[in-house]
TITORRO-358562 format. One record per residue (C-alpha): x, y, z. Coordinates in steps of 0.2 Angstrom, whole numbers, padded with zeros to 4 digits, always signed. Layout:
<rs>
XYZ ...
</rs>
This chain:
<rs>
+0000+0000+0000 +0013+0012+0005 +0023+0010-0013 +0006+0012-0020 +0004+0030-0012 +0024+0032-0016 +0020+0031-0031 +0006+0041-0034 +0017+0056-0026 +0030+0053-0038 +0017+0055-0052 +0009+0070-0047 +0028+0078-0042 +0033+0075-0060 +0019+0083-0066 +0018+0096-0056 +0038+0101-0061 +0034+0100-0079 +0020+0112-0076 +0033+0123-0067 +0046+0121-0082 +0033+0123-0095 +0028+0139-0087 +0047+0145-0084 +0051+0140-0102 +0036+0151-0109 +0039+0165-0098 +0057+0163-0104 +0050+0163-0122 +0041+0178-0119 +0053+0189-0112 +0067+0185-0127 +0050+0189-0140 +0049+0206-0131 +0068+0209-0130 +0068+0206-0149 +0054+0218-0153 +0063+0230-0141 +0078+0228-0153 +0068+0232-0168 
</rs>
């Protein structure tokens, strides 16, 4: 039961940090977009 559960935390943890690098990578994407425009 335990490794069950373990398990279950290790799924939702791994989608919880590709949430967060998704989001870090976008805002990333973002900011580089508008330092580009800025350049023009």
């Amino acid at each position: 039961m335990s490794g069950f559960s373990l398990e279950v935390v290790t799924k939702q943890r791994d989608r919880v940090v590709h949430r967060f690098r998704e989001t870090v990578n976008h805002s990333k994407a973002r900011r580089n977009l508008s330092d580009s425009l800025y350049a023009l």
